[in-house]
N, C-alpha and C positions, 0 to 999 in steps of 0.2 A: 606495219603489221606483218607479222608470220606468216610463211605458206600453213602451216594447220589453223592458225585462226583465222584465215580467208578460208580452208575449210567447214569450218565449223560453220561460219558465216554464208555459206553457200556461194562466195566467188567466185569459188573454181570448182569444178565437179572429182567426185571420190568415188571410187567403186565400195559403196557404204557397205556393210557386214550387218553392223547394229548399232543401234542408238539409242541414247537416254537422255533425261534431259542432263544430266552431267559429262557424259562420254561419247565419243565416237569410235567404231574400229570399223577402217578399211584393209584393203588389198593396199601391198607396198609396190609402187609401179617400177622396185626393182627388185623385184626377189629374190631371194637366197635361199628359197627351198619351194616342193611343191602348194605348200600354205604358207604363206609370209604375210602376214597382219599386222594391222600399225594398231595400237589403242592410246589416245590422249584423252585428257581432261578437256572440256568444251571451256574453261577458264587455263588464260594462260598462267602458265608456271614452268620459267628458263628449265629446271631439271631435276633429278630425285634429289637434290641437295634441300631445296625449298619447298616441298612435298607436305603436307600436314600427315600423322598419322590418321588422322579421320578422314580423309580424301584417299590415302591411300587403302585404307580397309574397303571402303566404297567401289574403288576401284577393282579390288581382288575378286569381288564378287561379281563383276561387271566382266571381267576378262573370262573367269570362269562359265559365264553365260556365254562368251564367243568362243571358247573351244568347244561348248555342248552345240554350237547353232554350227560352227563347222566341222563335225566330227571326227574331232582327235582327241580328245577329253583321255579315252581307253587306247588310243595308238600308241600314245604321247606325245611331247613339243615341248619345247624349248621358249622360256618367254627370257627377254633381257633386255636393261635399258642401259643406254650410253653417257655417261657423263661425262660433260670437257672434252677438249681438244685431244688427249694422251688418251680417253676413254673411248674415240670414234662419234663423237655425239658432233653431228651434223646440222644438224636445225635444234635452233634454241628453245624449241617445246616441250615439255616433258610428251613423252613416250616410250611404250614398251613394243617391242617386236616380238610375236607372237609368228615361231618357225614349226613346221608340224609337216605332214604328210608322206615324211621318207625317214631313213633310220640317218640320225643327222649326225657329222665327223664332227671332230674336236680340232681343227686344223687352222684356226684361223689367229693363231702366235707364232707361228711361224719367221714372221716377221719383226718381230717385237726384238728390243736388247734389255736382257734386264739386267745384267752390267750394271755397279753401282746405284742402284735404283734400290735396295733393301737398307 
């Protein structure tokens, strides 16, 4: 089983944001800005590749309730999810990282070669 779905399941504990019965958004216990928020599906699903659009619309509305409940909605933030290894996607769950509470850089290709990659 996944570390979010041992979340979800209440194994391990989450600095919780909000809940439904379909979604969770916590605090990401590493952040990358001053709001760093995780939001998954409470059903597992590896990543945006296997997503239904009817889970995803559900979702939209659900993330949208966590930047009004953390108030960045009008700051603005940054939501983005990882797929695959070349994509940064770390744990096999789908989630989206919701970044918000500072004016956020563009810097993190820096690293990348895209060399033959087109």
């Amino acid at each position: 089983m996944c570390i979010f779905c041992k979340l979800v399941n209440k194994e391990i504990p989450s600095n919780t944001i909000l809940e439904s019965d379909e979604f969770l958004a916590f605090h990401d216990i590493n952040p990358k800005a001053p709001v760093h928020i995780l939001v998954i599906p409470k059903v597992h699903i590896d990543s945006f590749n296997e997503v239904s659009p009817q889970l995803m619309a559900k979702m939209t509305t659900f993330i949208h309730d966590v930047v009004k409940e953390v108030k960045i909605e009008k700051s603005g933030y940054r939501v983005i999810t990882n797929v695959g290894e070349n994509g940064g996607q770390e744990v096999g769950h789908l989630h989206f990282h919701i970044l918000g509470g500072a004016r956020l850089k563009w810097g993190h290709f820096s690293d990348a070669d895209p060399q033959g990659h087109f």
